[in-house]
N, C-alpha and C positions, 0 to 999 in steps of 0.2 A: 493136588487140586487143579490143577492146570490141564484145561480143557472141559473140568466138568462143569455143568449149568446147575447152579443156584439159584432157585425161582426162575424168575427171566433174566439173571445176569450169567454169562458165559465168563466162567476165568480164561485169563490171555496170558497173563507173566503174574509172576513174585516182584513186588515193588520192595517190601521188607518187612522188618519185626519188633516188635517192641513189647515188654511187659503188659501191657493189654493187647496184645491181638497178632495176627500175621495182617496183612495188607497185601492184596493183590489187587492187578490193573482187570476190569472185565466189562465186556460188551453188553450195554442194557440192550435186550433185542426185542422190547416192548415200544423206546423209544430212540434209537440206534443215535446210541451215543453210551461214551466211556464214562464207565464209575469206578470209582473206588471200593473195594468189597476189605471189611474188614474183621475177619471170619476169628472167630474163639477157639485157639486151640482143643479139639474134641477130648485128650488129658486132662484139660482144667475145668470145664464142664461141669465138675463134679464139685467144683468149691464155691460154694451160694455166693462169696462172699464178692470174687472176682466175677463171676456172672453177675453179680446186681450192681456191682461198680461199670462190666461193661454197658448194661441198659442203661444204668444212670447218666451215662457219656452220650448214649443218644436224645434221649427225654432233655438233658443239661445242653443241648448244638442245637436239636430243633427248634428248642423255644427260643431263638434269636434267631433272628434274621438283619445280617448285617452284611455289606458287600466283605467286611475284611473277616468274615468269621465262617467259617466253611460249612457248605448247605448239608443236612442230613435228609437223604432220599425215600429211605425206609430201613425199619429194621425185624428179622424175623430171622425163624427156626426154619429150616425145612432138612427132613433124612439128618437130623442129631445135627446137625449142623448150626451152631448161632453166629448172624452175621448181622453189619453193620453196612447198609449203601450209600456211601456219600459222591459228592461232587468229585471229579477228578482231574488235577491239579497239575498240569504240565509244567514242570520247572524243579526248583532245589529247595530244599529245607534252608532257615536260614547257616545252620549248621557246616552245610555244605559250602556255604558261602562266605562266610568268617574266614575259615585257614587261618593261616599264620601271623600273618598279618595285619589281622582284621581289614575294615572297611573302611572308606573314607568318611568324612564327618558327615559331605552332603549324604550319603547311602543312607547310615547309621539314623540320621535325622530322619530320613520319610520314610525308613521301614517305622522307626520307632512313633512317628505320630501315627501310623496305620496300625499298630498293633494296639498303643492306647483309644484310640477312639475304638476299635472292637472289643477292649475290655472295659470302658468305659459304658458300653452296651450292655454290657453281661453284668453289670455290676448294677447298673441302674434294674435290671431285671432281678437282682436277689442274687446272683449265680457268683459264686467267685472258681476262680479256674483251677488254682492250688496246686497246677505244675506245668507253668510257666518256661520254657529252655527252648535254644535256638532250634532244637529236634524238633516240636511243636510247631515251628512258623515254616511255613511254606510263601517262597516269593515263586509268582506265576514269572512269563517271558514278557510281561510288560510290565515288569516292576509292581504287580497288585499282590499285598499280603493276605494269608488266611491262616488264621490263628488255628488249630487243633486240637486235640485229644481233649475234650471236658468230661474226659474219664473220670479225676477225681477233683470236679467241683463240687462246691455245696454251698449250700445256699446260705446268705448274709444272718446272725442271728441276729434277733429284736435287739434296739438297744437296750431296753428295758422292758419288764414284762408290763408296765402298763399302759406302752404306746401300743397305737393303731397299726397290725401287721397291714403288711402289701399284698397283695395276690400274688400267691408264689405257684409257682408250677410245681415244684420239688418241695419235698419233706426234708429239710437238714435228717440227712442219716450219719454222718463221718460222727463219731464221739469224741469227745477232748479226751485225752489220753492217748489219741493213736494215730503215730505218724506215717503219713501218704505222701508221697511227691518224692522228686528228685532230690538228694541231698544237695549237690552242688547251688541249685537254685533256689534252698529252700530259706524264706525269712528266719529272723531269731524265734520266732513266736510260734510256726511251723515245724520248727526244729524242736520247740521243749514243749511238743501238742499240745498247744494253748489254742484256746476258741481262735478262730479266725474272721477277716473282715478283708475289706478289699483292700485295704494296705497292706494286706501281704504281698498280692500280688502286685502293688506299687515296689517293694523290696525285690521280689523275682527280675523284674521288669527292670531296677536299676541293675542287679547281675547280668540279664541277658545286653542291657545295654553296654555295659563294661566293656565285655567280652567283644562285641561289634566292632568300639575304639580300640579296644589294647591288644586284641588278638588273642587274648588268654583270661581265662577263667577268675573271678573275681577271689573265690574262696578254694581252689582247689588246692589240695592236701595229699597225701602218699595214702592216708585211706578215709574212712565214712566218716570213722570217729575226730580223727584229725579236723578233717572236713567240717562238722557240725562243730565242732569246739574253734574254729576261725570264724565262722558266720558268729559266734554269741560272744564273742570275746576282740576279734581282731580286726581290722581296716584293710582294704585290697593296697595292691601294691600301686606306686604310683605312675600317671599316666605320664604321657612322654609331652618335654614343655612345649609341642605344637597345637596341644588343643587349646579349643579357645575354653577360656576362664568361665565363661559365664554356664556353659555345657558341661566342664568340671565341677562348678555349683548346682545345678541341678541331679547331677549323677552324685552326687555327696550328700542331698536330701534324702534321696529314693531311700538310699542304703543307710539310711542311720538306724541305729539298733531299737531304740524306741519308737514304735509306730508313731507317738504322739508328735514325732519331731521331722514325718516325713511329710513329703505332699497328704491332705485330708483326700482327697476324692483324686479316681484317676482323668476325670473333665480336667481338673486342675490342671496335673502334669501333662496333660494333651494340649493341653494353653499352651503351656512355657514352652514346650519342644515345638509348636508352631511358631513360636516369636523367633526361637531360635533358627529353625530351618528357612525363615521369611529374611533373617537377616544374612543367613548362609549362605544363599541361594543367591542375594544381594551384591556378597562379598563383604558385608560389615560385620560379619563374628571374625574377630581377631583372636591370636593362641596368646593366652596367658603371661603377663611382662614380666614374671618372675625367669631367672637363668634356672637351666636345669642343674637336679642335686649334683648331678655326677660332674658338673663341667667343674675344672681346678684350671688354676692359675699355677705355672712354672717357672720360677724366675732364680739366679744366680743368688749362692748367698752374699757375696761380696754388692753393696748397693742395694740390700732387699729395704732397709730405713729407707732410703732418697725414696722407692718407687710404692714401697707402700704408703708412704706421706702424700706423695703425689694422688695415688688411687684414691687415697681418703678427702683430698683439696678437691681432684674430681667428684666423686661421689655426692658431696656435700654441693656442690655448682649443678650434678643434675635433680638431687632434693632439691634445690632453690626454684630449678628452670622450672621443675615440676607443680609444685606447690600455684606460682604463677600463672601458669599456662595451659594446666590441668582443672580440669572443674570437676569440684568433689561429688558430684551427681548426675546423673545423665537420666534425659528423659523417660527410663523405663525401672528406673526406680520408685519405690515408695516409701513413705516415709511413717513411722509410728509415731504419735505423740502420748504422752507423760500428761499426769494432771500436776497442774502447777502446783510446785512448793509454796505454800500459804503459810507465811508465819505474822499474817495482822492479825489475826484472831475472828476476823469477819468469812464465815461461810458464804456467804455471797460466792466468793470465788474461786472457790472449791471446783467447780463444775464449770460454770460459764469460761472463765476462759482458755482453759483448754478448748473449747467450741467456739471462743473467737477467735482463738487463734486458726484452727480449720476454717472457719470460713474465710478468714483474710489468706491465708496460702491455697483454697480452692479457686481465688481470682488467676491464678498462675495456671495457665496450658502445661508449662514445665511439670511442674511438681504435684504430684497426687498422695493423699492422704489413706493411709488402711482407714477402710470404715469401721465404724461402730459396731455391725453387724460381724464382721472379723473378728475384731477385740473381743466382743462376749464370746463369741465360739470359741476362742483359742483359750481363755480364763475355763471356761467349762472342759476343755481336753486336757487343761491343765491340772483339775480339781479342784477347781478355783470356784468359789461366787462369780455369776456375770456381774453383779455389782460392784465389784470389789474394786478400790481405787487403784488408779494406774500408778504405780510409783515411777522414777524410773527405772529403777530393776525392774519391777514386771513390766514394763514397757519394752526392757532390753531383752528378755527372755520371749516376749512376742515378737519381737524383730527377730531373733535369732529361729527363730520357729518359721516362719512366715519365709523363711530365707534373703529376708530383707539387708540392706544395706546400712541404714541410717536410721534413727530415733529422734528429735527432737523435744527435749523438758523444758519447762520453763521454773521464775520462782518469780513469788512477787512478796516486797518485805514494807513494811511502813514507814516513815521516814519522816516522822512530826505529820505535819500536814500534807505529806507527799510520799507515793509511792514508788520504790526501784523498781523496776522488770526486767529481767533477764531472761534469755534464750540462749540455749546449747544445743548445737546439733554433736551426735557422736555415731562413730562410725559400732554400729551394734555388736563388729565379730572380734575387733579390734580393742574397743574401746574408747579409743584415738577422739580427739574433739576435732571435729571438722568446720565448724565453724559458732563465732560468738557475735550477741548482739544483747545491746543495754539500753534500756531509757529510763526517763520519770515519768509522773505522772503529777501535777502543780494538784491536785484533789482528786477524792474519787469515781468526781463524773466524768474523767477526765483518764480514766483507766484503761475504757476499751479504747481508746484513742490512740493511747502509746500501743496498746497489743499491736496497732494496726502499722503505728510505724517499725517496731522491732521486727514484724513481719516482713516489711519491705523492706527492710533491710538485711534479714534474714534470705529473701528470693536471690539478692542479689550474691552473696556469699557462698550462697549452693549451687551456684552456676548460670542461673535466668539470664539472658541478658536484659541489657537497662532498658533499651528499646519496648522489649515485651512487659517489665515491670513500668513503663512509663504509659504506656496504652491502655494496661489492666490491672492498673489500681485507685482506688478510689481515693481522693485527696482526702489529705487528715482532718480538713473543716468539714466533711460532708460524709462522716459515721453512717452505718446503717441503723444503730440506735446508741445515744449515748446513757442511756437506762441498765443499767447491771442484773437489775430484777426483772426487765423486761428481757433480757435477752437469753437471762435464766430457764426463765416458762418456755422463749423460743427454744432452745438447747434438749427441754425434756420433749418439746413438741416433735422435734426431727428425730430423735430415739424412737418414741412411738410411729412416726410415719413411716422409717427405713424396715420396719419390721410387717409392715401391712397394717399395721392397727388403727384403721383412718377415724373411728372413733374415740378412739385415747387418743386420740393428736390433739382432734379440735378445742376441749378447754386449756391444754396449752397453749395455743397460738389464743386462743381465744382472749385470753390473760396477758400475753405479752400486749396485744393490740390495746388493752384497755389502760397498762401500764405506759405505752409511749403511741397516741393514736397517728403518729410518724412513723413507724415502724412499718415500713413498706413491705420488707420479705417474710414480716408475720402477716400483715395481708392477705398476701398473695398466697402465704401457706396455707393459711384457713383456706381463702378460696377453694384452692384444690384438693382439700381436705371435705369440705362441703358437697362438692362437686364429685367429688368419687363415691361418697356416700349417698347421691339423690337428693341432697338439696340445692337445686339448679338455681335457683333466684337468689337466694342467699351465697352462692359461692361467685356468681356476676357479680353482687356488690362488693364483694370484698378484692375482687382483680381489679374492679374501678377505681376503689380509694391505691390500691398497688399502684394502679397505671399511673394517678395523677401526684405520684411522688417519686417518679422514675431518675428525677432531677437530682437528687439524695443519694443516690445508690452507687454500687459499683459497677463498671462496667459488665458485665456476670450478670450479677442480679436486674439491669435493665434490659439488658436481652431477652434473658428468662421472662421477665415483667411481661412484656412487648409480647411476647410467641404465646402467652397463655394469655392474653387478652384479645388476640386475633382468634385464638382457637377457643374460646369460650364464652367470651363475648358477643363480637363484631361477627364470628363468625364465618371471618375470611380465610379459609382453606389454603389457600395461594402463600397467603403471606404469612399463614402459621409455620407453613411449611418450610418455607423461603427462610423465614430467622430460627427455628431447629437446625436446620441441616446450616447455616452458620456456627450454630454453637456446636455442632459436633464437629464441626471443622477447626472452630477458637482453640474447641477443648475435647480432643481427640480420645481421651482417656476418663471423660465421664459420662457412667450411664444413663442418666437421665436422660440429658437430651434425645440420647437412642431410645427410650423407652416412650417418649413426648411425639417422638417422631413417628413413631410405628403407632400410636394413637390416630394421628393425623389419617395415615395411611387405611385403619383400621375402618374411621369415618364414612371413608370416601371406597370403600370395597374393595381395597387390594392390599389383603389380606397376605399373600405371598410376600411384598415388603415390606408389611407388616411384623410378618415375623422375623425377618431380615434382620432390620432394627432388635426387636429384640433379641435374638441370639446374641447379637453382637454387645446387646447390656451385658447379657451374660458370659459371654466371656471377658469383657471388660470388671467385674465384677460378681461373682456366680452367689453373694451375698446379698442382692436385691431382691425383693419381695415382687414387686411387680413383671418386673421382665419376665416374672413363671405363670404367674396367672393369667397375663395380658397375653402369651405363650399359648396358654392350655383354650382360652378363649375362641384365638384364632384358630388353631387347629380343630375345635369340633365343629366353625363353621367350615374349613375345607371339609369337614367328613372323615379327618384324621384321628380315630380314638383313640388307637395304640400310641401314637406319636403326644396327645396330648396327658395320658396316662403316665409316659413318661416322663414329660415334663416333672410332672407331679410329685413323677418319686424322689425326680432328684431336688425339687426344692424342700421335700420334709429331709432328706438325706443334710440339707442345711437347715434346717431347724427353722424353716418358711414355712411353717403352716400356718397361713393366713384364713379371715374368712373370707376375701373375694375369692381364695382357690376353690374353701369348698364349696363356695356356691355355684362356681363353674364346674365343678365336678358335680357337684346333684345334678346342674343341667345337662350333663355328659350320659348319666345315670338313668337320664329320664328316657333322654334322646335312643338308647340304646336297650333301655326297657327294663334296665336292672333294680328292680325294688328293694333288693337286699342294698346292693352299694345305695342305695338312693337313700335311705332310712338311715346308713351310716351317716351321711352327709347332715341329714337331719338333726339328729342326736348332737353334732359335733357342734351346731350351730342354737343350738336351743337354749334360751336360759342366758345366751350373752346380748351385749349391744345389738349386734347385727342380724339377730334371730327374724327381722322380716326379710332379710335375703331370701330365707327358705321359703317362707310363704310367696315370696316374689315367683321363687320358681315352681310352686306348687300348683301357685295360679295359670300360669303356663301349661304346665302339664295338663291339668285336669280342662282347659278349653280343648289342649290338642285331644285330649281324649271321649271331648265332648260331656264331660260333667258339669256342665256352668252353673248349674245348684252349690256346688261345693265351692267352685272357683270364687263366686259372689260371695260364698259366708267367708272365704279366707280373703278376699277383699276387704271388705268390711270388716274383719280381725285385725288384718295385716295395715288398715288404713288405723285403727282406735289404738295400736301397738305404737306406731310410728309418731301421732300423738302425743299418748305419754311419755314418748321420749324427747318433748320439745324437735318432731321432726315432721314440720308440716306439710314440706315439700314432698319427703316420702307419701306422707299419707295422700295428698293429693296424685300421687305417682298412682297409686292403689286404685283409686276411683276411676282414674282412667285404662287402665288396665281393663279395669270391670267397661267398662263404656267402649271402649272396643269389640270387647268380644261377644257382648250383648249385641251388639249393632248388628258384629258381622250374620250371627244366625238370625235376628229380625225378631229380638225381643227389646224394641226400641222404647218402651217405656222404659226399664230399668237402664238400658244405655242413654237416654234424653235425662234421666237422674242425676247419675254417674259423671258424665263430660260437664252438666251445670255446675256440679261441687267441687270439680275439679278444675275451672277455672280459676287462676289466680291472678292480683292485678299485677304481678313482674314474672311473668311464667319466659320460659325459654323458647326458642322455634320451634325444638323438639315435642315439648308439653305442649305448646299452643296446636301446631301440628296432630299431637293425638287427643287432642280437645274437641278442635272443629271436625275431622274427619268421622267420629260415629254421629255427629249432628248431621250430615249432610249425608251420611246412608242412611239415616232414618228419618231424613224430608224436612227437617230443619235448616233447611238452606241461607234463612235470612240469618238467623243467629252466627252460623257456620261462615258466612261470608264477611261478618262484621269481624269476629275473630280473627281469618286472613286478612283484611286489611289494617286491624289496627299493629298485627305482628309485622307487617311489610313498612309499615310506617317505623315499628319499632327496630327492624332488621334489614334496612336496606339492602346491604351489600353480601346477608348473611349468604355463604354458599349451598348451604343445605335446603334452605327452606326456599331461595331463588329456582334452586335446581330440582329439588325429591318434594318437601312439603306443600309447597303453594301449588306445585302441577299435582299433586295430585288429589288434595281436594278441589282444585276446579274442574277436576279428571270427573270426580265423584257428582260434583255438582250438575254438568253436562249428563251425567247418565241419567239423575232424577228425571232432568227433562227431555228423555229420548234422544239425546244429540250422541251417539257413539262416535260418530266420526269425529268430532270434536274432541272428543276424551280420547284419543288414542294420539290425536294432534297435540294437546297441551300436554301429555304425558313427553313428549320427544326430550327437554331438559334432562331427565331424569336417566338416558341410557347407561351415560357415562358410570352412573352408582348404582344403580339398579341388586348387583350382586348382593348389596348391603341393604335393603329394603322390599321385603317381599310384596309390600301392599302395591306397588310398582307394579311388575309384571300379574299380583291377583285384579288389579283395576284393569289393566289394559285388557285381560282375558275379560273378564264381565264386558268390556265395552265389545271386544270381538266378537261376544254371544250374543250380544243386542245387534250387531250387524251382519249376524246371521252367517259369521266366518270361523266355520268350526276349526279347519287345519288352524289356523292363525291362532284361534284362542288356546286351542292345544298345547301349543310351541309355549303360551305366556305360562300354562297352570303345572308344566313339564319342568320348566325353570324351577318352581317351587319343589317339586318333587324330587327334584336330583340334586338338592340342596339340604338335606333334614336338618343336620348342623343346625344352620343357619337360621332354617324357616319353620323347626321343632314349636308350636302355638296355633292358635285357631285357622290361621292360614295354611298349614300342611294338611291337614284334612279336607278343609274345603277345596284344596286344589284337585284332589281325589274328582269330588264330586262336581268339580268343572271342568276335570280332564275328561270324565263320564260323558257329561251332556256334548261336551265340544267333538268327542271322536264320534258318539249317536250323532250330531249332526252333519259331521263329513261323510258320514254313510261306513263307519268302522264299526260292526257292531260287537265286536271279539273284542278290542279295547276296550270299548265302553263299559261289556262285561266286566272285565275284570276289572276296570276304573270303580265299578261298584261295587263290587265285591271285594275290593280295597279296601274303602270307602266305610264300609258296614262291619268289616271286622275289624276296624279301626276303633267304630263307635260301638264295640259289642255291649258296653255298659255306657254308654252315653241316656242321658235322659232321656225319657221315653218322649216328651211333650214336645220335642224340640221340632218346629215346622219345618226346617230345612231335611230334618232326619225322615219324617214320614214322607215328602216331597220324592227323596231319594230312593226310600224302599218302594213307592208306585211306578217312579220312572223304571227302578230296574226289574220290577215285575213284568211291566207293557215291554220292555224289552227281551225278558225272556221268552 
């Protein structure tokens, strides 16, 4: 082969060979640069079975695109010849790199977080890789890895046959019964042809990891059979006692022979090996304090009593020193809790305080809690009910899953008129109790009270220092509620919120508030339970009664207070932001605030930290519901589908299918034109609470498409739905919807309708905002004006409606009355956000076409256009047909063309009556 041209690649050298293919280095001389040619023995040709596993390898590499996963160029036949063109790859297999030796820890670390984050890709894609070995990894000359051969992947099967598949690129072809892959690296499950999933390749991946630290092969054997009978039966030999401990538990996950007991997702294990290589890198991963097996002790036998008496006097003085000056937990632990041993015989406290006791140890920066969302997932891997109570065994059997260190149970017993509480912490792998904590309780409203002291006294035993426990606990006279039943309702309320289900939350909290109307962080709960479901007015009141009991609280909980009552409220951007990024700093290990914080972000159009923040939820916790949705959100306003797609999978991948996802994904659907996925999204959502989500976005779609017949009857649906579901504020949401888009085409009776019924007397900036704004495009100015002033009265310092709302109905108002220069003047506040509010740059262009400045207007209805994400509703369209008029009036008439012919095949089913539409088919007649 050497020398001859295949297609336009020129063979140069044999690089080498392997069970799928020969590899040679050759000259693209289409685009003069080196590929890879990875040409099919013309002998094997004839075997279907290794030619449809080589196509598969290319179809399974192209569909990802990842910098660590090696690009495929093309693949084709030419003169009998079947070949594979990929990228090619100056440097060594990891293979070559290992020797005898192996690698050092820091190496081993950032090959292996570069190979899980590209399989972490492939996997979130459907693809799993199924042969995994250091021959497969290529590290470049600057340390960059490219995972290989997905000769035999195949794709992830359903979990069940009556979940929602993914869009797969590939047909699962491999059949269970027939083993493919390396032996040496193959999983136990791989090994006895069982269905696979990507915790196989979490098991490869602890092999090839092995191998990197120890130099040698995790399961090899004198032959295959050997081989495969250590992977299903046996443990690798042990590592030498310089590694560090915490990288020996990790590597002891990957490889456990039950899938059910390794890392779940390979995100996961890309986490841990990033903590680990963050503290490598640092110098703070130390090797393991245990002595190595082989090291002995040689001593005379004459005096061997005197000196083992001594060793043992020793030994016993460094358990002392240790016990002492050792803290049984270190910051990067988590902890499992146990529902309390209940033997009064009152259900009451069955549930709640296990949840007080989490919320009093969430006051602690130190110490973080496996959430709920954990707990049911792991019960369900286990075979478990998600319901099923926590005992402490299954508490301990989650801990030991989780690769956790610690568990803490509680019990609580009767005692006449008074109850004991106790708290154990215990070391999960061990056993071992690491620490104890007792109290009473003089009656039983007097219950959560002790939970809160056994807590803090418990912080302090597991290592806290008093300092941090002195600052971040709330004193024992000032409970967050001393209501058992009230904080019950709270306890089912955060189940339903941590899952997405923001309408199963709300008669939780709902109930707690009516149970103890002191109950500040049930307040606040509803609030943002309210407030995420659209009803705006109603979720203000409920952060107001929060704010004005912030005196009560923990220090936790009045931060939080504080930051959602700036951001929801008052409206102060600044200082929502200013006390978030506090609490992510207090409490470096909760995702909320990250997720709080990339809202703020979100508000204000930078969307980039936006997503920051949430990533960072998510790996702080890859079990939160919103970090994926508020994710999928942001990325289809950058114009990110594929990236937001992703997201997506991987939050059903944890069993987050929420409805805010799918309502971001209909709007993804819409955005990108796909009525099959869009219909999916429908269907998924119909029939539940949140079923006007769909109509929300339906109404959207059908202005961008110009249907506003349909958009109105699904207003008016969408508004009498919301109704019946005691959701006024949605319904009022509706009306204005309809009263925008009525306005924007200049069907201002039904928009002067719509914005009157959608006036409320506690409406938000935002509502009041898209209240006044179709009254003052359709000549309503006086009403429109009273509107902004009574909201500027009601929102002084709000930053939105200072900065984007109030400029730009005074934007709109000056246009009524010919003043463009003015509207383009009072628009200036608005630069800063602008990304996040299209009416923004659509007003400033209308005021540039009254000023007779086409470039100028151009530039504003161009913004919209290179935005669809974002600005996917009545405004992408019409931007069309303002980019039209604006490039005809700079004298562009080739634009304009096609601005209208945009324009019109946009609105191909748009209502025939609609005057802006006839307006537009004259203008671009006169112009043809």
């Amino acid at each position: 082969m050497i020398g001859r041209t295949v297609s336009h690649y020129r063979i140069v050298e044999k690089l080498g060979e392997g069970g799928m293919g020969v590899v040679y280095k050759a000259h693209d001389t289409h685009l003069d640069r080196f590929a890879a040619i990875k040409v099919l023995p013309p002998e094997k040709v004839a075997d279907p079975e290794r030619k449809r596993r080589f196509i598969q390898e290319a179809r399974a590499a192209s569909a990802l695109n990842h910098p660590n996963i090696v690009t495929i160029y093309d693949i084709d036949q030419q003169d009998g010849v079947d070949f594979l063109a990929m990228e090619y790859i100056q440097g060594k297999t990891l293979e070559q790199l290992i020797g005898r030796k192996g690698l050092k820890v820091t190496e081993a670390l950032k090959y292996g977080v570069q190979i899980t984050d590209a399989l972490s890709r492939a996997h979130a894609a459907g693809i799993v890789h199924r042969d995994l070995k250091p021959g497969n990894v290529m590290v470049d000359e600057h340390g960059l890895v490219k995972v290989l051969d997905f000769g035999l992947a195949k794709l992830t099967e359903p979990a069940a046959p009556d979940e929602d598949e993914l869009t797969r690129t590939l047909k699962p072809t491999t059949e269970e019964g027939a083993i493919v892959g390396t032996v040496a690296y193959m999983s136990p499950e791989q090994a006895e042809a069982k269905r696979l999933d990507g915790r196989s390749d979490i098991f490869s991946f602890g092999a090839v990891l092995y191998e990197m630290i120890a130099g040698r092969r995790a399961f090899q054997r004198d032959s295959k059979t050997s081989t495969l009978a250590a992977i299903l039966t046996q443990e690798p030999g042990a590592l030498s006692a310089d590694i560090p401990h915490d990288l020996e538990k990790v590597l002891k996950r990957c490889l456990r022979k039950d899938p059910q007991h390794r890392f779940q997702t390979m995100a996961d294990l890309k986490v841990a090996l990033e903590e680990l290589k963050e503290e490598s890198e640092s110098g703070q991963l130390t090797a393991a304090q245990t002595p190595a097996v082989s090291r002995k002790w040689s001593v005379p036998w004459r005096g061997a009593g005197v000196i083992g008496a001594a060793l043992i006097v020793l030994a016993a003085g460094v358990f002392v020193w240790q016990r002492l000056h050792t803290k049984p937990l270190t910051d990067k632990d988590i902890l499992v809790l146990a529902d309390f041993t209940n033997t009064t015989g009152d259900a009451v406290f069955d549930v709640t305080l296990r949840e007080a006791l989490a919320v009093q140890l969430e006051q602690s920066p130190f110490l973080k809690v496996l959430g709920d969302e954990h707990v049911r997932q792991d019960l369900r891997l286990m075979g478990r009910s998600a319901r099923e109570r926590i005992t402490n065994q299954v508490a301990r059997e989650i801990c030991q899953r989780e690769g956790e260190k610690a568990m803490i149970g509680g019990s609580i017993a009767g005692l006449g008129k008074t109850y004991a509480i106790a708290l154990q912490a215990t070391n999960c792998q061990s056993g071992d109790t690491l620490a104890r904590e007792q109290t009473e309780a003089a009656d039983k409203d007097h219950v959560l009270r002790a939970v809160a002291t056994a807590a803090k006294g418990m912080r302090a035993k597991l290592g806290e220092s008093l300092a941090s426990i002195e600052k971040l606990d709330v004193p024992n006279q000032q409970v967050t509620t001393t209501s058992l039943d009230a904080f019950q309702a709270y306890a089912l309320g955060r189940a339903q919120q941590s899952t997405g289900m923001t309408l199963a939350a709300i008669p939780f909290y709902q109930r707690a508030t009516e149970l103890d109307p002191n109950f500040a962080s049930a307040h606040n709960s509803l609030g943002v339970m309210y407030g995420n479901a659209g009803e705006t007015a109603r979720g203000m009141e409920c952060r107001k009664k929060a704010f004005a009991l912030v005196d009560r609280v923990s220090e936790r909980e009045r931060l939080t207070i504080t930051a959602g009552y700036y951001l929801a409220v008052t409206g102060e951007l600044n200082k929502a932001a200013n006390a978030y990024q506090l609490l992510t700093h207090t409490y470096p290990r909760e995702p909320t605030f990250r997720i709080n914080l990339g809202v703020v972000y979100g508000n204000i159009g930078e969307s980039e930290k936006a997503l920051q923040e949430y990533q960072e939820a998510e790996r702080l916790d890859p079990r939160q519901a919103y970090c994926y949705s508020n994710q999928v959100s942001e990325y289809l306003d950058l114009d990110r589908f594929d990236e937001a797609k992703a997201v997506a999978e991987r939050a059903v991948a944890q069993k987050l299918d929420s409805p805010m996802m799918h309502w971001f994904l209909l709007r993804g659907a819409y955005i990108q034109g796909d009525a099959t996925e869009a219909e999916k999204h429908i269907r998924w959502l119909s029939g539940r609470p949140e079923e006007y989500l769909a109509m929300e976005a339906q109404v959207t779609n059908g202005m961008a498409l110009g249907e506003f017949r349909k958009a109105e009857e699904l207003c008016q649906r969408g508004s009498e739905l919301a109704r019946s579901r005691n959701l006024p504020g949605v319904a009022a949401r509706f009306q204005m919807f309809g009263a925008a888009g009525e306005a924007l085409v200049g069907n201002c009776e039904a928009a002067r309708s719509n914005a009157r019924v959608a006036i409320l007397p506690e409406q938000s900036a935002e509502e009041a905002g898209g209240t006044a704004l179709p009254l003052a495009l359709c000549g309503d100015t006086i009403t429109a004006q009273k509107v902004g002033d009574e909201t500027s009265k009601r929102y002084p310092l709000h930053t939105l409606w200072n900065a984007v709302y109030l400029p730009s109905l005074q934007a709109t108002i000056e246009l009524s009355r010919n003043q463009p220069e003015k509207a383009v003047e009072v628009l200036r506040p608005a630069v800063p956000y602008e990304r996040a509010y299209p009416y923004v740059s659509y007003t400033r262009g209308l005021a540039y076409l009254q000023f007779r400045k086409g470039t100028e207007a151009a530039a504003e209805f161009q913004k919209i256009l290179d935005h669809k994400g974002a600005t996917w509703g009545p405004y992408y369209p019409l931007a069309y047909a303002g980019l039209a008029r604006a490039a005809a009036l700079a004298g562009d008439g080739a634009r304009a063309r096609r601005a209208y012919q945009d324009f019109l095949a946009l609105w191909k089913d748009a209502d025939p009556d609609l005057a802006i539409l006839r307006e537009v088919r004259q203008e671009y007649a006169k112009l043809k």
